[in-house]
C-alpha positions as CSV (number, residue, x, y, z in Angstrom):
1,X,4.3,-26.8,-4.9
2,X,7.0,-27.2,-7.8
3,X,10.0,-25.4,-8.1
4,X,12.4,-25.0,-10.7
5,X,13.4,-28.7,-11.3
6,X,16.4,-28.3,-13.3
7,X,17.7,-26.3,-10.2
8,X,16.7,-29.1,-7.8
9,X,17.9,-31.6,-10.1
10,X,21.2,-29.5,-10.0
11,X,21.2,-29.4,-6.6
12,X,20.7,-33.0,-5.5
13,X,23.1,-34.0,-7.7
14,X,25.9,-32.0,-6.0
15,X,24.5,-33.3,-2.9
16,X,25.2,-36.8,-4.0
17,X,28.6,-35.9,-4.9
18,X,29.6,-34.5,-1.7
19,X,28.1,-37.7,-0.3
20,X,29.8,-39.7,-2.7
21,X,32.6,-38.7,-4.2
22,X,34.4,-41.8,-5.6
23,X,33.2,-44.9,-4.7
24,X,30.7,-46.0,-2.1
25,X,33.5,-48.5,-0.1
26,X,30.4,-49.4,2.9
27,X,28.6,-50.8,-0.5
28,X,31.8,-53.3,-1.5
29,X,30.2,-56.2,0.3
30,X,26.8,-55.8,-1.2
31,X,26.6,-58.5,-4.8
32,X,26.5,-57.1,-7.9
33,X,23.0,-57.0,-9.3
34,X,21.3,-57.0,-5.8
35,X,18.1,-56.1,-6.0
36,X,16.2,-54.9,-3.0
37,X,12.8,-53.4,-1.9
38,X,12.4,-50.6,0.9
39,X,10.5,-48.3,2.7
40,X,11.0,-44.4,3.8
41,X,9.1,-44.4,7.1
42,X,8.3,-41.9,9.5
43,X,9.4,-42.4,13.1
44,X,7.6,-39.1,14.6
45,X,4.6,-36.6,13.8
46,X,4.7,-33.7,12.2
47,X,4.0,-32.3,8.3
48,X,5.7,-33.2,5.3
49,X,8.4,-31.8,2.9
50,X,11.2,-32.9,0.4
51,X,8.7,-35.5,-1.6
52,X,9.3,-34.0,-5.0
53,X,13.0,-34.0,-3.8
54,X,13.1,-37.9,-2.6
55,X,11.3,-38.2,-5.9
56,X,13.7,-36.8,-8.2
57,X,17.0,-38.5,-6.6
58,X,15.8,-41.6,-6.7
59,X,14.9,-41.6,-10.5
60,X,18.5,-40.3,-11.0
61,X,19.4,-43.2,-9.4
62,X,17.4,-45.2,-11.4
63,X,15.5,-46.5,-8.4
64,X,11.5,-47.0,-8.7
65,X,10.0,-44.9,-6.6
66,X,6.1,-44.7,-5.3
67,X,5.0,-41.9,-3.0
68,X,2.4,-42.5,-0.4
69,X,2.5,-39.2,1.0
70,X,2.4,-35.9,-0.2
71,X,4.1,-32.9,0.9
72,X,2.1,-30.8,3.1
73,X,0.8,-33.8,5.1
74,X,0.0,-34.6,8.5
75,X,2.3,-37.9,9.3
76,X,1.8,-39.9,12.8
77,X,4.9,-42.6,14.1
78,X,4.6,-45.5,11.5
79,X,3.4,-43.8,8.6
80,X,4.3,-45.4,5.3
81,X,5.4,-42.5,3.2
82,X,7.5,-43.6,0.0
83,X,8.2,-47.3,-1.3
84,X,11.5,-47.9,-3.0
85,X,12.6,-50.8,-5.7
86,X,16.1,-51.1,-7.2
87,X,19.6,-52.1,-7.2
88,X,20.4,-52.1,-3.7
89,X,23.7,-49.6,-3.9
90,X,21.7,-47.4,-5.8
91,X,19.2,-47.3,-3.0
92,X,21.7,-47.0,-0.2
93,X,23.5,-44.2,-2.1
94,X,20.5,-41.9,-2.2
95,X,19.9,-42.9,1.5
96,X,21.4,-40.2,3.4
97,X,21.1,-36.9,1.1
98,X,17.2,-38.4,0.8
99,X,16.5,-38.4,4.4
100,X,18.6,-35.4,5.5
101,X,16.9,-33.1,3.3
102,X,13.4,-34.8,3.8
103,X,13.9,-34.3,8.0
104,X,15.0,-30.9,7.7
105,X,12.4,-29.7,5.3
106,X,9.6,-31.6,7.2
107,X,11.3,-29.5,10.8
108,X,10.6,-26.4,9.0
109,X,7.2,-27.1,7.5
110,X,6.0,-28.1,10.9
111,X,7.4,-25.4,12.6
112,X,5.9,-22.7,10.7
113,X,2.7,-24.7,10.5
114,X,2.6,-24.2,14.3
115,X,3.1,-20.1,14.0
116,X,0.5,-20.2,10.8
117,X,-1.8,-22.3,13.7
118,X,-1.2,-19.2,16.6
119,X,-2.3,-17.2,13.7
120,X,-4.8,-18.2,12.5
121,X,-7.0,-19.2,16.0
122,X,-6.1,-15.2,16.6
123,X,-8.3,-14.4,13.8
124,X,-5.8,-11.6,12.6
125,X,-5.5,-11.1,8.4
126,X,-1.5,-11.3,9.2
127,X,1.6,-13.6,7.1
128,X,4.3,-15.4,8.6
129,X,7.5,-15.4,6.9
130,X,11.1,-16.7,7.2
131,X,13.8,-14.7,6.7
132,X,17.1,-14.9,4.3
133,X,18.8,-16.3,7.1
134,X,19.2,-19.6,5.7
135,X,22.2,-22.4,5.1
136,X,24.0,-22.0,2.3
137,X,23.3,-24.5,-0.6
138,X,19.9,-25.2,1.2
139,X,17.9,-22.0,0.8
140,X,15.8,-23.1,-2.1
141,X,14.6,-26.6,0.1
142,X,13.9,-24.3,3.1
143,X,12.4,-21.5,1.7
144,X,9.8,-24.1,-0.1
145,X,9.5,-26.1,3.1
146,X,7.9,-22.8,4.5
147,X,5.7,-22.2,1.7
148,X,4.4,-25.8,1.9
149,X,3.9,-25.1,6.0
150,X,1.7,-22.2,5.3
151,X,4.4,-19.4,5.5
152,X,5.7,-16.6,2.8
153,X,9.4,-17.7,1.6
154,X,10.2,-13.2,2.2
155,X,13.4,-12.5,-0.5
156,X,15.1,-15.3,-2.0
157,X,18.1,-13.3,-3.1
158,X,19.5,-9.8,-2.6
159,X,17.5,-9.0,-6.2
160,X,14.4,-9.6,-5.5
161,X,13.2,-6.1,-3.5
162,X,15.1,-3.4,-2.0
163,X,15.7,-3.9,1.7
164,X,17.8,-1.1,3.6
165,X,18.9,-1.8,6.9
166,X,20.1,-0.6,9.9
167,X,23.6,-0.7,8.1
168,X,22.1,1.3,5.2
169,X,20.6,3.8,7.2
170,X,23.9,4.4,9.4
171,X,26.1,5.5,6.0
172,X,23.2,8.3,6.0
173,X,23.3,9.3,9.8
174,X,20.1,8.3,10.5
175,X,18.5,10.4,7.6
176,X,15.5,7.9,6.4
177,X,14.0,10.8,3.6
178,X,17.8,10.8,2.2
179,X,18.6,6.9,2.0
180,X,14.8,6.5,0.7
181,X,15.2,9.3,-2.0
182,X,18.7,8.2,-3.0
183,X,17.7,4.8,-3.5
184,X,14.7,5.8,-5.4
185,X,17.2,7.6,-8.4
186,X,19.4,4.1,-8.7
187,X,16.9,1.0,-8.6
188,X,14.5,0.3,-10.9
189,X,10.5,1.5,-10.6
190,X,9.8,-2.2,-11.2
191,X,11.7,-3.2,-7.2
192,X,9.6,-2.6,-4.3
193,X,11.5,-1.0,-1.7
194,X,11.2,-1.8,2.2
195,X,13.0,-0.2,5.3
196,X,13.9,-1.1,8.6
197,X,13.4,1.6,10.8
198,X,14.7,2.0,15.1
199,X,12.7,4.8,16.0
200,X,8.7,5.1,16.4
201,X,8.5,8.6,14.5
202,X,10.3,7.6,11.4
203,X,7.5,5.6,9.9
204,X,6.2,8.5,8.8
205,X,9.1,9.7,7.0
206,X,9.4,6.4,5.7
207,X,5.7,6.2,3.8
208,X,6.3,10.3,2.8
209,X,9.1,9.3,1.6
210,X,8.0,6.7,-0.7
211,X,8.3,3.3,1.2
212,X,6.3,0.1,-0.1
213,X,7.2,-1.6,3.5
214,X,8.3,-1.0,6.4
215,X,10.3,-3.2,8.7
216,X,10.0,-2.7,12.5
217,X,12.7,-4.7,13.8
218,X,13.9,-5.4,17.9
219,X,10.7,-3.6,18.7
220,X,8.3,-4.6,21.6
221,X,4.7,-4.9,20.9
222,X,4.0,-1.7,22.1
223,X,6.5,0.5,20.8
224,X,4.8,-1.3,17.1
225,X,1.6,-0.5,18.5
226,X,2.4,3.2,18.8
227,X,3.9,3.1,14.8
228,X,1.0,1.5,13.4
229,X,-1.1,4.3,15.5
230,X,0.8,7.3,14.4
231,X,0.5,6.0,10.8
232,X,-3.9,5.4,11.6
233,X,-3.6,8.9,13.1
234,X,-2.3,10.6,9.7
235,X,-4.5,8.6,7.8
236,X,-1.1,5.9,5.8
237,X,-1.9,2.9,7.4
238,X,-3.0,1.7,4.1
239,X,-0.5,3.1,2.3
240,X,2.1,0.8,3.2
241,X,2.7,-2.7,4.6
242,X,4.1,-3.1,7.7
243,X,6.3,-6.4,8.8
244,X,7.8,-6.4,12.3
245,X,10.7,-8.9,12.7
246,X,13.2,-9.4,15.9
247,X,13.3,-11.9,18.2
248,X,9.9,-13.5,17.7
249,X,9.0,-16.8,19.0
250,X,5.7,-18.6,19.5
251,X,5.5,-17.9,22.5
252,X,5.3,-13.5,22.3
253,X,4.3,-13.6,18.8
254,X,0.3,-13.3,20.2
255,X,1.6,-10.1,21.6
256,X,3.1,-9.1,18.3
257,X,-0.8,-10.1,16.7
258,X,-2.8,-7.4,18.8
259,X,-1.3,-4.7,16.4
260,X,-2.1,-6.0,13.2
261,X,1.3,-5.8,11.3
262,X,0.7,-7.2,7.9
263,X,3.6,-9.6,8.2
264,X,5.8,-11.1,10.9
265,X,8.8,-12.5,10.1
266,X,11.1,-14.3,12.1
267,X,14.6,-16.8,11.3
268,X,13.3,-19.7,13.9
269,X,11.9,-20.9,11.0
270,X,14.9,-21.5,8.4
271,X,17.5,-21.3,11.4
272,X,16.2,-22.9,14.4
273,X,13.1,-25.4,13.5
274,X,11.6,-26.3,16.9
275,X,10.2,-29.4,15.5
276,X,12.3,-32.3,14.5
277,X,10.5,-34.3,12.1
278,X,11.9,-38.4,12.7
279,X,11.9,-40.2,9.4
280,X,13.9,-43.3,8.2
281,X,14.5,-46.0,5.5
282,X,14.1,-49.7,5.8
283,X,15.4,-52.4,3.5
284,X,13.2,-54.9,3.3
């Protein structure tokens, strides 16, 4: 799965900046013109992300880099999954920003792996996605690390789709038709619009009213189950998607399946990865 490289290009060279802002001092010791050999190993299971990263740091470091991974797979304790060859400093200086992106994205691939996995043994037709809850700086490496774990990446920015709130909806009392029909006259046809809703009856405003999705956030499974039945019961369940978000975890999100929402979204995934990925590098 590529990305815009000029932007991750960008990216990890700001990342080596912050790392390295003037000289590496720990790297004083080392003799000029050391050459060395290494290894990027993994120390834990789990599922891969951040090889086109490692990839493209190393070569602007000038360091020879051969993958023997790629991203998306299964690693056990002791897996082999890049080889390095190059000035030694050069490899050392690409040695922390490598491996702290390639952890992180690897916690959040295997993470949502594991939702996609409930999923998917439910036999339900429904998408996981993360959220826009994500680190500053790092939301392009984690929203790819879900996409490469089998998970939608949701908005990117604030341009992508319309997506009125809770917030949104209290400037208009409450008034679901009003914000929906106001929003309609300012943003163009071309933006699909999605709204979070609090109360079970408004879903049907919301799809009157023009609605491409609708959010049902901080509800319980059965207050979802009784929105996606009033929408069956007037004949819109299929006019509309329908993504339920709040407080999900993998261990209720079965309850959450029974319904059939279309998506489930959820920030564990970006915010709180529950599986920490071990991997390390090794001079040889």
């Amino acid at each position: 799965m590529s990305y815009n490289r000029i932007l991750i290009e960008k990216k990890l060279r700001q990342f080596l900046i912050e790392d390295n802002a003037f000289i590496d001092i720990s790297s004083k010791s080392i003799p000029t013109n050391s050459f060395s050999s290494a290894k990027i190993i993994a120390k834990s299971h789990g599922f891969l992300a951040g090889l086109e990263e490692i990839k493209i740091l190393y070569r602007l470091l000038n360091v020879d880099i051969t993958l023997k991974k790629a991203d998306g797979d299964k690693i056990q304790n002791g897996d082999i999954i890049a080889e390095l060859h190059g000035e030694t400093k050069d490899i050392l200086l690409g040695e922390r920003v490598g491996l702290n992106l390639l952890t992180h994205m690897s916690a959040i691939t295997t993470t949502t792996r594991k939702f996609a996995k409930i999923i998917e043994k439910s036999g339900k037709n429904v998408k996981i996605a993360c959220t826009r809850k994500t680190l500053p700086g790092l939301r392009l490496f984690e929203k790819k690390a879900v996409e490469i774990g089998k998970g939608d990446p949701h908005r990117f920015n604030l341009d992508d789709m319309v997506l009125l709130k809770s917030t949104h909806l209290k400037l208009y009392d409450g008034n679901v038709a009003e914000l929906l029909r106001n929003t309609k006259l300012k943003v163009s046809f071309t933006k699909k619009i999605e709204i979070e809703v609090e109360k079970v009856e408004d879903v049907l405003t919301a799809v009157k009213n023009g609605a491409d999705i609708i959010m049902l956030d901080n509800m319980n499974p059965d207050k979802v189950q009784d929105a996606i039945n009033l929408l069956k019961q007037q004949n819109l369940r299929n006019q509309v998607l329908i993504e339920v978000s709040g407080n999900i975890t993998k261990d209720n999100i079965v309850d959450y399946l029974i319904s059939e929402p279309d998506i489930i979204s959820t920030s564990i995934l970006t915010q709180k990865p529950t599986d920490f990925v071990d991997i390390s590098l090794k001079l040889e």
